[in-house]
Backbone as CSV, one residue per row, in Angstrom:
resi,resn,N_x,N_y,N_z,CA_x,CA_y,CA_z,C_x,C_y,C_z
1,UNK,-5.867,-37.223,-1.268,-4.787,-36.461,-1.893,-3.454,-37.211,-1.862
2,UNK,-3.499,-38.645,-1.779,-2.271,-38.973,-1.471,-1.406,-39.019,-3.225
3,UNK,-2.136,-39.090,-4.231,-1.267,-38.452,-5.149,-0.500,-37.522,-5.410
4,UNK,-1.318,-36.667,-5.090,-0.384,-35.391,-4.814,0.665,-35.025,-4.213
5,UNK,1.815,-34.752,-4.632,3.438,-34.525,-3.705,3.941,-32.838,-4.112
6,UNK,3.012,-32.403,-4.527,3.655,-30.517,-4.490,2.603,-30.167,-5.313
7,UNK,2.268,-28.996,-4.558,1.639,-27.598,-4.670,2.225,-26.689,-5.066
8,UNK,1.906,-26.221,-6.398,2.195,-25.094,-7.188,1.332,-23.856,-6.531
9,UNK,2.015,-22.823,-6.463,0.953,-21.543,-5.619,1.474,-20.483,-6.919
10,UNK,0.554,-19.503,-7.432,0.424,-18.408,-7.964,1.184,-17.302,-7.030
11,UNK,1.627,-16.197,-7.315,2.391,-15.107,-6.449,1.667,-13.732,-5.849
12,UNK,0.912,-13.010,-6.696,0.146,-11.877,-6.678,-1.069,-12.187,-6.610
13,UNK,-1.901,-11.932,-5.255,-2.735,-12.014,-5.209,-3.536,-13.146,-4.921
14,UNK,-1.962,-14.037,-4.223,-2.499,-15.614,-4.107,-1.696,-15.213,-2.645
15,UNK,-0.416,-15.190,-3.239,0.251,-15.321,-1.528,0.682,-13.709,-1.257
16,UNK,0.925,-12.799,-2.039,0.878,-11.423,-1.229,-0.466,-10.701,-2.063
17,UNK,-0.866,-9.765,-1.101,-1.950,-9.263,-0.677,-1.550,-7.925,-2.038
18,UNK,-1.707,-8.322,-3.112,-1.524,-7.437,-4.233,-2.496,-5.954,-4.109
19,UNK,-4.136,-6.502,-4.322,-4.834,-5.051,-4.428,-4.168,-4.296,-3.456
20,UNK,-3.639,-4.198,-2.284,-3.239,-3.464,-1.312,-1.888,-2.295,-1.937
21,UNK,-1.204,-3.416,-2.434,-0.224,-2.643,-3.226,-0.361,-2.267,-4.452
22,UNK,-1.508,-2.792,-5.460,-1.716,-1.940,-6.651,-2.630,-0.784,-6.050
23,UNK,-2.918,-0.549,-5.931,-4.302,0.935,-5.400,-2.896,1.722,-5.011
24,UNK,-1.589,1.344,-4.420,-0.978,2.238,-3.678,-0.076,2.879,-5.050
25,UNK,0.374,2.082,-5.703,0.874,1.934,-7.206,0.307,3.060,-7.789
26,UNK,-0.795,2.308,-8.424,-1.735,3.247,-9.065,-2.006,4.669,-8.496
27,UNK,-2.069,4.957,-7.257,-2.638,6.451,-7.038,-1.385,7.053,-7.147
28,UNK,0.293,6.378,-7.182,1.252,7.511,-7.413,1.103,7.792,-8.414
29,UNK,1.208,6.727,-10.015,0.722,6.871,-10.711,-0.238,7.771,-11.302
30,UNK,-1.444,8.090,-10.658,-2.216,9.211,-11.121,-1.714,10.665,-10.867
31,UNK,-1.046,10.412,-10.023,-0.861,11.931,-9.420,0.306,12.205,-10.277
32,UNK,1.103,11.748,-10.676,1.987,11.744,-11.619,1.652,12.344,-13.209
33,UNK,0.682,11.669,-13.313,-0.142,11.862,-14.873,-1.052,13.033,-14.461
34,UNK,-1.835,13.415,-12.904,-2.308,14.796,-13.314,-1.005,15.639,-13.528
35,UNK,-0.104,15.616,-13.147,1.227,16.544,-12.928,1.331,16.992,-14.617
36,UNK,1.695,15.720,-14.966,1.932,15.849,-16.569,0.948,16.608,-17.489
37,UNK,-0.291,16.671,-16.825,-1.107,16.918,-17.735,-1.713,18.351,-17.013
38,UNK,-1.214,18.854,-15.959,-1.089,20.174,-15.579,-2.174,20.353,-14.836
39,UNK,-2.796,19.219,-14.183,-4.151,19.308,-13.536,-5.693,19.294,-14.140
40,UNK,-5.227,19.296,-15.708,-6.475,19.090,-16.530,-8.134,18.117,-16.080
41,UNK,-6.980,17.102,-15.605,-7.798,16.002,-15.134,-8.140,15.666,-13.886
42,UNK,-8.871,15.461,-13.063,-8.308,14.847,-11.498,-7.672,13.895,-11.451
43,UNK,-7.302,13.683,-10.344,-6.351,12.453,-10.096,-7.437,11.180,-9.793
44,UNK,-8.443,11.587,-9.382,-9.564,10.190,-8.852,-9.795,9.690,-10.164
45,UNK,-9.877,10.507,-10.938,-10.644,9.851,-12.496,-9.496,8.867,-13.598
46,UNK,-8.133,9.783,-13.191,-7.183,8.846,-13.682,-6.731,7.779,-13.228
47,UNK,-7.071,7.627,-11.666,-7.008,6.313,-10.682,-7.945,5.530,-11.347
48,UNK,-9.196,5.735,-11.444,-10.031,4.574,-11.916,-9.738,4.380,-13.266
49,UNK,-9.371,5.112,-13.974,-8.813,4.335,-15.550,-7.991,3.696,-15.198
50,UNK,-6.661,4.106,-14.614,-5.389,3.314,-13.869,-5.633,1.548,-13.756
51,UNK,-6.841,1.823,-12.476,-7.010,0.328,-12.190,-8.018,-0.369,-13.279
52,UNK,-8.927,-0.012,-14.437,-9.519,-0.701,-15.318,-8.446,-0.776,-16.197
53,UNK,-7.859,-0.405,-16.537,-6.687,-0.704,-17.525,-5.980,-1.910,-16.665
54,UNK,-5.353,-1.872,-15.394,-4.661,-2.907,-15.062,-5.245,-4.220,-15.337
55,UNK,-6.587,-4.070,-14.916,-7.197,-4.929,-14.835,-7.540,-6.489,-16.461
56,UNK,-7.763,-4.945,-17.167,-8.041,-5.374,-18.644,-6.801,-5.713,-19.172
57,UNK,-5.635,-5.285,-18.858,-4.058,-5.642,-19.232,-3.381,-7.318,-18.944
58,UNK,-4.055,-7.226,-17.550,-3.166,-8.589,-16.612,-4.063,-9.328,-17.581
59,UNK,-5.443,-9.451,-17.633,-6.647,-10.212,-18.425,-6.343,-10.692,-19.749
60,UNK,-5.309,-9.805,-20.276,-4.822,-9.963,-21.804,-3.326,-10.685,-22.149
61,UNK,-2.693,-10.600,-20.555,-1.257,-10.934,-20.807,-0.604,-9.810,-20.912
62,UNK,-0.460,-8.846,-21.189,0.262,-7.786,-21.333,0.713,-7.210,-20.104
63,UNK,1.938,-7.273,-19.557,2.288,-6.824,-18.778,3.494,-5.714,-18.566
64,UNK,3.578,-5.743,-19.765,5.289,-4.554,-19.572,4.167,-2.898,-19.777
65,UNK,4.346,-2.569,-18.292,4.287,-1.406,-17.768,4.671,0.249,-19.220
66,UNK,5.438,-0.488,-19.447,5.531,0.656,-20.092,5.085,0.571,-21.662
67,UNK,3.992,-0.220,-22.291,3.238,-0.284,-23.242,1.861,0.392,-22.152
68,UNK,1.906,0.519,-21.093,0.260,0.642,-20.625,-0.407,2.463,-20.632
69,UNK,1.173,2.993,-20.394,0.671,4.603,-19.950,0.769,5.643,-21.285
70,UNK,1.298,5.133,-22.116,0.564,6.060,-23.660,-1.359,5.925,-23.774
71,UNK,-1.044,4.257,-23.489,-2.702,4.064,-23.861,-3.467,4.493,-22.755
72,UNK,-2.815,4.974,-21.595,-4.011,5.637,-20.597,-4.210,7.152,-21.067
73,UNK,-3.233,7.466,-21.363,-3.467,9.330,-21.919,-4.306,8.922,-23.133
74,UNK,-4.384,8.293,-23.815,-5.283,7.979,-25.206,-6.681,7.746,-24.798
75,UNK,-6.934,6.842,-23.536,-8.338,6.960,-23.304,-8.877,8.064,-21.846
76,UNK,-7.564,8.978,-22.169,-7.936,10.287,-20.981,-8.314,11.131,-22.004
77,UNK,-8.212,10.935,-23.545,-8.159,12.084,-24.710,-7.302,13.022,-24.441
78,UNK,-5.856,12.757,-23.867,-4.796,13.548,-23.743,-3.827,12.949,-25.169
79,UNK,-3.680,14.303,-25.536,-2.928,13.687,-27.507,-1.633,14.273,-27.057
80,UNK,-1.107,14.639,-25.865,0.028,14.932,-25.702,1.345,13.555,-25.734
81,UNK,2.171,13.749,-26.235,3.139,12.459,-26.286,3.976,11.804,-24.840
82,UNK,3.915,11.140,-24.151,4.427,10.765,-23.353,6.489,10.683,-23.980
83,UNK,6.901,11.527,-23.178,8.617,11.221,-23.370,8.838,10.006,-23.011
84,UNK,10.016,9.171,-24.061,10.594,7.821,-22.898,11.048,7.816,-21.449
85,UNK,11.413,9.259,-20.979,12.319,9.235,-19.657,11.193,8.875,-19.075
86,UNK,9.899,9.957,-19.620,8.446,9.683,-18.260,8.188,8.577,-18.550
87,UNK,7.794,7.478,-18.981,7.900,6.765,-19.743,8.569,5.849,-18.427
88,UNK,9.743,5.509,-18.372,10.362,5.101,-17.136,10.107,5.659,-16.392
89,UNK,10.086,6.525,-16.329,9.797,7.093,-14.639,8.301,6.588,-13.840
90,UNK,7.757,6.855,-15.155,6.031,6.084,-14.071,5.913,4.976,-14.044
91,UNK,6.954,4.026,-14.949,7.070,2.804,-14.600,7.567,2.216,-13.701
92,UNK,8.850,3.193,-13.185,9.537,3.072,-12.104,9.206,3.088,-10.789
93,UNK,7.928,4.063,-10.851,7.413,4.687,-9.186,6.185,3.513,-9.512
94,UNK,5.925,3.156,-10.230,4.615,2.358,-9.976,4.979,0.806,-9.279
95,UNK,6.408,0.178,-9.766,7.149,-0.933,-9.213,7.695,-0.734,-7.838
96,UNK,8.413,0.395,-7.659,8.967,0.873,-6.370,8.143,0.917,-5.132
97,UNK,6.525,1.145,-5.660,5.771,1.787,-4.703,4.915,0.562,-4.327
98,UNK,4.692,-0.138,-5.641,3.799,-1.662,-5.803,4.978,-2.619,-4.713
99,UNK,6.284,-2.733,-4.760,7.389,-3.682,-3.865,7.520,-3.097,-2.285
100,UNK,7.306,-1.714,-2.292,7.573,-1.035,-0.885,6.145,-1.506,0.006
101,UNK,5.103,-1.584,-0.613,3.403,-1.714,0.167,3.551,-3.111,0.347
102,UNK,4.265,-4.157,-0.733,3.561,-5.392,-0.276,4.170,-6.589,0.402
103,UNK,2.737,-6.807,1.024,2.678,-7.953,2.237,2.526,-9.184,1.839
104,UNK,2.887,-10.292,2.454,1.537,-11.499,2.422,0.575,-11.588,3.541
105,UNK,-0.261,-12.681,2.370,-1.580,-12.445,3.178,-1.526,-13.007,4.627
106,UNK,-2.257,-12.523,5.586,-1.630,-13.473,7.143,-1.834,-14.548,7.505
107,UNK,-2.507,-15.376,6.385,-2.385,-16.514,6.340,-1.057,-17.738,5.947
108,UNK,-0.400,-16.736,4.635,0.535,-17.242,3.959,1.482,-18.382,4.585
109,UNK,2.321,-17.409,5.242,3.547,-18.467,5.705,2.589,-19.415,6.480
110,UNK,1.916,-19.393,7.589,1.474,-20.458,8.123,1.545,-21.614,6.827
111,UNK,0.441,-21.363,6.370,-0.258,-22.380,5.324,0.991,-23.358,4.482
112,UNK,1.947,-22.334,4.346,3.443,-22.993,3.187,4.238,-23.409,4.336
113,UNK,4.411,-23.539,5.810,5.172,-24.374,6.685,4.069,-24.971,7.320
114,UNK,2.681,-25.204,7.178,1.816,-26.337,7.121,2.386,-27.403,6.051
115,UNK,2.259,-26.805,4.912,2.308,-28.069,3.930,3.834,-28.659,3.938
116,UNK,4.827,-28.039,4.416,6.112,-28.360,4.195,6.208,-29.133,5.028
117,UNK,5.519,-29.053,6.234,5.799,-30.402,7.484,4.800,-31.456,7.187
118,UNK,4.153,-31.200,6.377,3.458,-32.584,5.984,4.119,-33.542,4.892
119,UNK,5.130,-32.399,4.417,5.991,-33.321,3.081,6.050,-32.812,1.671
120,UNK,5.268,-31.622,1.596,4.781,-31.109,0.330,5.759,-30.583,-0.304
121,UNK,6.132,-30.827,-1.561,7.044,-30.269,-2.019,6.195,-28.271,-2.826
122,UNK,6.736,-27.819,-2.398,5.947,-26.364,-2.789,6.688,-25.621,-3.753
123,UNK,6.229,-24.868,-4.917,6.352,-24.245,-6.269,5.891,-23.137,-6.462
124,UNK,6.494,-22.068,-6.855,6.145,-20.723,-6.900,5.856,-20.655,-8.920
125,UNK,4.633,-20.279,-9.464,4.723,-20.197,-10.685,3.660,-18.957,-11.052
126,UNK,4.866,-18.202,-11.392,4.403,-16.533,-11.746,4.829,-16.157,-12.967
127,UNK,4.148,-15.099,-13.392,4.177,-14.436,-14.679,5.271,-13.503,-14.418
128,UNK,5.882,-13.290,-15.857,6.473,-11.886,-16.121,6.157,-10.865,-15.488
129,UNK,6.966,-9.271,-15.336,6.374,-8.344,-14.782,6.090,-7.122,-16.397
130,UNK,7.017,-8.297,-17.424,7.100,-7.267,-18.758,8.653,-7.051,-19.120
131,UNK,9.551,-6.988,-18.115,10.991,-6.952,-17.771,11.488,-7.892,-17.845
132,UNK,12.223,-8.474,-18.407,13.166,-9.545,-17.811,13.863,-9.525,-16.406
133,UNK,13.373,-10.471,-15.584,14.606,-10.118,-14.076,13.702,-8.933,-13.185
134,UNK,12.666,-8.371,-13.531,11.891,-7.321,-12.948,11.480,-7.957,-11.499
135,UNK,10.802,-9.215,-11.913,9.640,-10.289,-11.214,10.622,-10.694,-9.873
136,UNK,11.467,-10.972,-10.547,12.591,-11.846,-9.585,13.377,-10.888,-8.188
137,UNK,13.886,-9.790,-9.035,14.183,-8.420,-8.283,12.835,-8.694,-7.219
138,UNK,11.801,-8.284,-7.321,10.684,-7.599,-5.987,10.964,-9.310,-5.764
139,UNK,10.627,-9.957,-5.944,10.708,-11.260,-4.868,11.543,-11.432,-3.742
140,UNK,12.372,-10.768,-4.324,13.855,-10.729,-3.261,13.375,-10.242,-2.019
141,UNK,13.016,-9.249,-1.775,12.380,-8.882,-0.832,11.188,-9.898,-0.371
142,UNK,11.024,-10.883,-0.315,9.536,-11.474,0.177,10.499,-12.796,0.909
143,UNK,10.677,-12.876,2.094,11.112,-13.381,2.479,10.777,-15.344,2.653
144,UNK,9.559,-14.991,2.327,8.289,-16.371,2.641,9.199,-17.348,0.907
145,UNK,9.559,-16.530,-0.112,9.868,-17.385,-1.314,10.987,-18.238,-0.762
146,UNK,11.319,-17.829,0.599,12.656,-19.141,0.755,11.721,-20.465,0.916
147,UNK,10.575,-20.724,1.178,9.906,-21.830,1.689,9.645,-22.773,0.311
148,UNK,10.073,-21.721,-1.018,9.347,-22.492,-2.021,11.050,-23.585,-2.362
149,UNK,10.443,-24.721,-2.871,11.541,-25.857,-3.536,11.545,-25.183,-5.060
150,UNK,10.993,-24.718,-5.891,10.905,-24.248,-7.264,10.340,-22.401,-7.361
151,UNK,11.040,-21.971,-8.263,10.400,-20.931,-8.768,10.632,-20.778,-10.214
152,UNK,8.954,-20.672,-11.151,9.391,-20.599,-12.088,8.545,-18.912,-12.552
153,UNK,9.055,-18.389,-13.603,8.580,-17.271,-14.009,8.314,-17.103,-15.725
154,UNK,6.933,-17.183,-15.255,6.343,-17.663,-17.197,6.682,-16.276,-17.755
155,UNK,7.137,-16.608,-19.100,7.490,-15.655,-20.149,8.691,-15.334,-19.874
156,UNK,10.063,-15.951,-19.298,10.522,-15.512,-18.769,11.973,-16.726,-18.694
157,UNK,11.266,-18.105,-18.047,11.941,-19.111,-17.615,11.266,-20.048,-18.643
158,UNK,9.769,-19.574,-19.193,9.596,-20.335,-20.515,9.236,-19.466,-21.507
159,UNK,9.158,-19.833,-23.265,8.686,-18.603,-23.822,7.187,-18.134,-23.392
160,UNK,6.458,-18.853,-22.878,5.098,-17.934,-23.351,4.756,-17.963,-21.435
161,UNK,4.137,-17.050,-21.020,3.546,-16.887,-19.679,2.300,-17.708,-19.952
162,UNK,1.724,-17.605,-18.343,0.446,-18.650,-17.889,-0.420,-17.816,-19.010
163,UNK,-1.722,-18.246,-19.558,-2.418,-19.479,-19.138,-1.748,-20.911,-19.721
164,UNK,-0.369,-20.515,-20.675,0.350,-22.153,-21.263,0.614,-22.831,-20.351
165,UNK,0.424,-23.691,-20.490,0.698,-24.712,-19.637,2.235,-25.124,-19.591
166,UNK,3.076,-24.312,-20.069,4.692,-24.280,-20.200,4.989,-24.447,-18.376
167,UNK,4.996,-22.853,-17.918,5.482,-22.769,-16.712,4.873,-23.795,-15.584
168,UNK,3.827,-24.175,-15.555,3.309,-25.524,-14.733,4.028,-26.808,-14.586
169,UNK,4.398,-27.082,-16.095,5.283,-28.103,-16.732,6.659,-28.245,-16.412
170,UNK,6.767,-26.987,-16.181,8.822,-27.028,-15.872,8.860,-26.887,-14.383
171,UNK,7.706,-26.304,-13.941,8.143,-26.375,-12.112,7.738,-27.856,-12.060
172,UNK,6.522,-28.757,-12.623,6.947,-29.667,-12.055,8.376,-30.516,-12.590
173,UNK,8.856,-30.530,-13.681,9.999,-31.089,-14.098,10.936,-31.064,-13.055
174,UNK,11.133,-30.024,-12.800,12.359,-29.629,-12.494,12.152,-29.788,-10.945
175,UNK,11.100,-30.593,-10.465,10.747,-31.185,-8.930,10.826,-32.747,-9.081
176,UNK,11.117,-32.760,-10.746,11.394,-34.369,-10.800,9.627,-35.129,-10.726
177,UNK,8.551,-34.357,-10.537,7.052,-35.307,-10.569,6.446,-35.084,-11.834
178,UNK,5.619,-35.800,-12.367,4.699,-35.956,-12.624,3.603,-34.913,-12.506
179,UNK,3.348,-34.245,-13.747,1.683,-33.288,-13.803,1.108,-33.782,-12.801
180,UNK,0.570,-35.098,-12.823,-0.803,-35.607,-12.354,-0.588,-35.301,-10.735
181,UNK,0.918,-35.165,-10.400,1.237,-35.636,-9.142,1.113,-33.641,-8.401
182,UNK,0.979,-32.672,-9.253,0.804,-31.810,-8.849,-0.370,-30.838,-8.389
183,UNK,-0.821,-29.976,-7.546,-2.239,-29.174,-7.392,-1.515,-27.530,-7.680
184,UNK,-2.203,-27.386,-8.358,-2.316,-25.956,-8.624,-2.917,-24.372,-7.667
185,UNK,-2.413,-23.895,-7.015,-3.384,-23.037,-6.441,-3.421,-21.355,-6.834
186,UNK,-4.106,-20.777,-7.305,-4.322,-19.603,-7.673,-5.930,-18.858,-7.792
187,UNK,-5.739,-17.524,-8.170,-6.919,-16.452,-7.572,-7.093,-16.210,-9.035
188,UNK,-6.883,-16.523,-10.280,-7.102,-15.870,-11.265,-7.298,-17.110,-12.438
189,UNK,-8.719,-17.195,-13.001,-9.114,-18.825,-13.212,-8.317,-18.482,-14.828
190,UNK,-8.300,-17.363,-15.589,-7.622,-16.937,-16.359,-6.124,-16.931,-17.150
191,UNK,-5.742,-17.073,-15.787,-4.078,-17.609,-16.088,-3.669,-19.170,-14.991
192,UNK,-4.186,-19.310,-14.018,-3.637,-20.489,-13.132,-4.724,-21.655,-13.461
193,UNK,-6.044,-21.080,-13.658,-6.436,-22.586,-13.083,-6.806,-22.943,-15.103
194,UNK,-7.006,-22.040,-15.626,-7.152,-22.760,-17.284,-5.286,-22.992,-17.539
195,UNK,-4.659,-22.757,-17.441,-2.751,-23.067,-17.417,-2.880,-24.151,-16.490
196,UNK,-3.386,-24.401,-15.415,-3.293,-25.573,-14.379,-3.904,-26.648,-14.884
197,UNK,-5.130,-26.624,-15.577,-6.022,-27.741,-16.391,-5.117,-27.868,-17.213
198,UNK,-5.273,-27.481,-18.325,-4.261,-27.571,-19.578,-2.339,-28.298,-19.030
199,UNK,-2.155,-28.180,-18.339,-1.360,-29.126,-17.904,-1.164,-30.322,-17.253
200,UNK,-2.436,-30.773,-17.062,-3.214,-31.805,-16.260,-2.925,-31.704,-14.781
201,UNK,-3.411,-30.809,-14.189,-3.149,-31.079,-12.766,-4.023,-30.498,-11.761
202,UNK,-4.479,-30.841,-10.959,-5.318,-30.859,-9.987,-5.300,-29.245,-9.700
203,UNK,-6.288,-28.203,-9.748,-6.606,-27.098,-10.077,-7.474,-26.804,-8.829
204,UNK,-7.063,-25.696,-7.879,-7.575,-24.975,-7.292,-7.545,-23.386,-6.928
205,UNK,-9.018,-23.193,-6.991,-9.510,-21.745,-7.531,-9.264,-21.124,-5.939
206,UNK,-8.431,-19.913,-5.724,-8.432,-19.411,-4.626,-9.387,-18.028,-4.615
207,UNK,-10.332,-18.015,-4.640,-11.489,-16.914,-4.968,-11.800,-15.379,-4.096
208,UNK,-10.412,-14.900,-4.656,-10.507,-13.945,-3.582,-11.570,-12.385,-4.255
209,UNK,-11.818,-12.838,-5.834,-12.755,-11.780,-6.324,-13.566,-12.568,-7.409
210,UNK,-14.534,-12.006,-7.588,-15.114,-12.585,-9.126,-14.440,-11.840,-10.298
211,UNK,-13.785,-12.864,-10.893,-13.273,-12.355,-12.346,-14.547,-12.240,-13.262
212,UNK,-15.774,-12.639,-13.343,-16.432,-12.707,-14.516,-17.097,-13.519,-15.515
213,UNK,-15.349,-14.647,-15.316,-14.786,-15.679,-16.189,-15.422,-17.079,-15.593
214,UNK,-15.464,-17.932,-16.434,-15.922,-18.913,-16.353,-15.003,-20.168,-16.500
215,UNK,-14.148,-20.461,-15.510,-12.938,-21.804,-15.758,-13.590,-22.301,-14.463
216,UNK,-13.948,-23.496,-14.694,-14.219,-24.173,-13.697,-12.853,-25.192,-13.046
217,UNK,-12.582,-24.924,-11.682,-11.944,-25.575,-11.063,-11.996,-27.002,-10.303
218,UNK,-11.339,-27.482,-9.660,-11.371,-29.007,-9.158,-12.283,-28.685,-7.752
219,UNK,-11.744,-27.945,-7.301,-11.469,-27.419,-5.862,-11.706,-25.882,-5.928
220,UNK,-12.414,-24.830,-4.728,-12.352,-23.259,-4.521,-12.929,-23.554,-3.352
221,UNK,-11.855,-22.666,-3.113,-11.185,-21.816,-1.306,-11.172,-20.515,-1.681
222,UNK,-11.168,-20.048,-0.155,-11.738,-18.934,0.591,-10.670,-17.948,0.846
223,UNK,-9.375,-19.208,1.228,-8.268,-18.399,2.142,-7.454,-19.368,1.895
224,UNK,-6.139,-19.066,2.079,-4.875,-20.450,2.040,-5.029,-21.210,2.670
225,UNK,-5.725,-20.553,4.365,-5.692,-21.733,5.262,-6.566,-22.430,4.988
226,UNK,-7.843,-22.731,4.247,-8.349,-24.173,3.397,-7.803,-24.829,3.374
227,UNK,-6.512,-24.636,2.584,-5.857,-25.824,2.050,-5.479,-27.178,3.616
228,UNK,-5.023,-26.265,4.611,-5.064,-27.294,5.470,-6.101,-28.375,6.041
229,UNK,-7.153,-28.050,5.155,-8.685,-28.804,5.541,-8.819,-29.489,4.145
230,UNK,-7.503,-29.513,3.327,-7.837,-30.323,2.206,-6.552,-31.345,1.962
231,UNK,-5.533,-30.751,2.369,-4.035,-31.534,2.580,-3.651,-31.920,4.502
């Protein structure tokens, strides 16, 4: 690896422990939408649309929150109109509640003041939340982003979010290296490691679920702390 001089890391679900805080998200979320809908529905049944919709959303790029909850009453067969205020409002408690739950994983910081005492220059490269400035806001709170030398935020800091190979490109620019000279690490082969190829750079799959998908990586790990058995 002596080519390599910085590690790009993914944010959700790479270095904080996301499902923990979407499930917490999502179930205010439901309970919210049985409210609206006067108990018609349960709340368990709108949780699991909740999280297949997230799922099928992040998968598509689509991330502004508030294109997602018309189309969940549409496949609840609720023809009632969602108001704009609710509208914000469940967008609101779903961010509030998604930033208040989340952690990193307890591996994290170790692993990013591992690589920093070895020399690594380290890069935070995340997607939009749908908001402009949304993404950046909850970061604030994550205290571990002081460790990063770069943060970039696709769709956001470039026009198009991951899988382009835009945001890969400008964190390394703006570290002054070379693609070739960078490794990629992320949990989602969908947006990091096909955006990490496509920018030429050393691509590793952090496999914390099966997506489905088929992007083959350089490298797949278990846990962050791998990486210290590879750097």
């Amino acid at each position: 690896m002596e080519k390599i001089k910085a590690i790009l890391f993914d944010l959700d679900e790479t270095i904080i422990n996301a499902p923990v805080s979407l499930a917490a998200a999502q179930r205010v979320v439901a309970s919210e939408v049985s409210n609206f809908v006067r108990g018609r529905i349960n709340k368990k049944e709108i949780y699991l649309k909740i999280r297949a919709l997230d799922d099928r959303m992040n998968m598509s790029g689509r991330y502004n929150r508030h294109e997602w909850w018309p189309m969940l009453l549409a496949e609840l067969g609720i023809k009632k109109r969602l108001p704009p205020q609710d509208t914000e409002k469940l967008t609101k408690l779903y961010w509030d509640t998604f930033t208040e739950t989340t952690k990193p994983y307890p591996d994290a910081e170790s692993t990013l003041l591992y690589l920093k005492k070895k020399g690594y220059k380290l890069g935070l490269v995340t997607d939009t939340d749908g908001v402009d400035g949304a993404k950046r806001e909850r970061m604030k709170r994550l205290e571990l982003v002081k460790l990063f030398d770069v943060i970039v935020v696709g769709g956001e800091d470039t026009p198009r979010p991951k899988p382009s190979p835009e945001p890969f490109l400008l964190a390394a620019s703006r570290l002054g290296l070379n693609p070739n000279e960078c490794a990629v690490v992320g949990d989602k082969p969908f947006t990091d490691i096909k955006g990490g190829k496509s920018a030429g750079m050393l691509t590793i799959w952090l496999k914390r679920r099966d997506w489905g998908i088929e992007e083959i990586p350089n490298m797949m790990i278990r846990s962050l702390k791998d990486l210290t058995n590879i750097f």
